[in-house]
N, C-alpha and C positions, 0 to 999 in steps of 0.2 A: 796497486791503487785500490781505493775500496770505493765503492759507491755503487750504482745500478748501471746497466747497461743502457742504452735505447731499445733497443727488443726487449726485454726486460717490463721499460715503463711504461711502452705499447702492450704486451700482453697484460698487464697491470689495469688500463684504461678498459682494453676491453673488457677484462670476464667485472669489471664494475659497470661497463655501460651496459653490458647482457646482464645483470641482476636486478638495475634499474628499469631497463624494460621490462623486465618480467616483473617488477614490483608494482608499478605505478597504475596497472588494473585496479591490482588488489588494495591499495590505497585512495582513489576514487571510491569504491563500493564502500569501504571499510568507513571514512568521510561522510558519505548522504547517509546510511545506514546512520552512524550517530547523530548527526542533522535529524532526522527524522524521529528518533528516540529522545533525542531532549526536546523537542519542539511539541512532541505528544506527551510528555511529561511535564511540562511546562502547562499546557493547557489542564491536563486531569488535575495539578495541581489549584487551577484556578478554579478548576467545578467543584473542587474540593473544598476550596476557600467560600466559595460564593452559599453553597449550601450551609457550610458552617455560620456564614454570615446571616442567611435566613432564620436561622435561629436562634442567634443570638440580637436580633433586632425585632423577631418577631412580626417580620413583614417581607414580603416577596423583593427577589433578589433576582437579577437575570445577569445572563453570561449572552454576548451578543456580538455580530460583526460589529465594527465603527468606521465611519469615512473619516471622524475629527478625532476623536479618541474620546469623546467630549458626551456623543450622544448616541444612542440603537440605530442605527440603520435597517430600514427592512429588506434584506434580500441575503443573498447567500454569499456577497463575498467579506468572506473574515481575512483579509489582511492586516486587516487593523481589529484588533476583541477589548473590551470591557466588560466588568465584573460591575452594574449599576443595581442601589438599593436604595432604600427611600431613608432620611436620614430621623434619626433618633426625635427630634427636636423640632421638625416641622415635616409638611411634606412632601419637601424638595428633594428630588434624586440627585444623588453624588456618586460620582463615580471613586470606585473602593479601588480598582487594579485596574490598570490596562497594558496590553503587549503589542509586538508588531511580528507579522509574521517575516520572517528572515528570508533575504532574498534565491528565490529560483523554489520556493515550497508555497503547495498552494492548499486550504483546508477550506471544506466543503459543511455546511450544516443548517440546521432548518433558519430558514428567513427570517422568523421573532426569535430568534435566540432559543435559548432555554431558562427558562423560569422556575424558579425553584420557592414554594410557598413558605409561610413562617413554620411549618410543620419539616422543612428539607426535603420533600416530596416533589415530586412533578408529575403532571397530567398523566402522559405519557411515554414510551419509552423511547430515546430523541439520540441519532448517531452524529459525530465529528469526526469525518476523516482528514488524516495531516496524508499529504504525498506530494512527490517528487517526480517529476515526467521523464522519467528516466528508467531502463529496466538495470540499470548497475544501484543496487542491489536487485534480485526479481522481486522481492517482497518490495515495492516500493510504497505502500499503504499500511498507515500505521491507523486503526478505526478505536475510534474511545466512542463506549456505549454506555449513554447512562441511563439506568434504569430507576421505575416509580419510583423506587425506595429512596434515589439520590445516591445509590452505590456508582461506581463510578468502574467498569473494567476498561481494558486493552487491550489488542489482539493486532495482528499484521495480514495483511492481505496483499497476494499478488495481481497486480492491475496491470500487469503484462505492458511496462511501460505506460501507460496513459492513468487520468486522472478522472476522479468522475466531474 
């Protein structure tokens, strides 16, 4: 006869139920790890946009939480961000981009946004942290620093599970 035995397609079950437990750690980290990398490259990419946009309209541009997607909210939660400039043609502010922060990740940054003047400059130098309340990965902070000049770095930080 050909085919498997039963002992066979029990020891078959198991050494794949023992690969899958041993796998499903390492694909959670692997998961918020890139969660967290495109969510903080998503954002650099909008400070990126926003500053370009300050200079090519020649008029300040801000990057800021939103409650509506619509308008700045003042305070520190960005679950919701927009990219608002004043527009060409009068001067009424329109919002140029807006994102949602995706659910279980939370980012942190100063309360008036970040403003970027017609020059792509800002005041001072102003951090956004993206993180996950979670220590799977331990680097669970991902911090975009943007400096006067409007450059824009990244870098990761371990928050030992917790969020600021």
């Amino acid at each position: 006869m050909r085919g498997f035995t039963l002992i066979e397609l029990m020891v078959t079950i198991a050494v794949v139920a023992l690969l899958a437990a041993v796998a499903a750690p390492a694909m959670v980290t692997l998961m918020n790890s890139n969660r967290l990398s495109s969510t903080a490259g998503e954002l650099t990419a909008a400070l990126q946009l926003a500053r370009a946009e300050a200079v090519r309209r020649s008029a300040p541009v801000t990057v800021c939480g939103s409650a509506d997607g619509l308008a700045c909210t003042n305070g520190a939660n960005w679950a919701n961000w927009i990219i608002a400039g004043q527009n060409n043609q009068d001067a009424a502010i329109e919002v140029v981009r807006s994102g949602t922060l995706p659910n279980g990740l939370q980012i942190s940054g100063p309360a008036a946004g970040i403003r970027f003047n017609s020059a792509g400059l800002i005041a001072a130098q102003q951090n956004l942290t993206v993180c996950i309340p979670t220590d799977e990965p331990a680097d669970n902070q991902r911090v975009i620093t943007v400096l006067v000049s409007g450059a824009v770095l990244g870098g990761r930080n371990n928050g030992g599970g917790a969020c600021p």
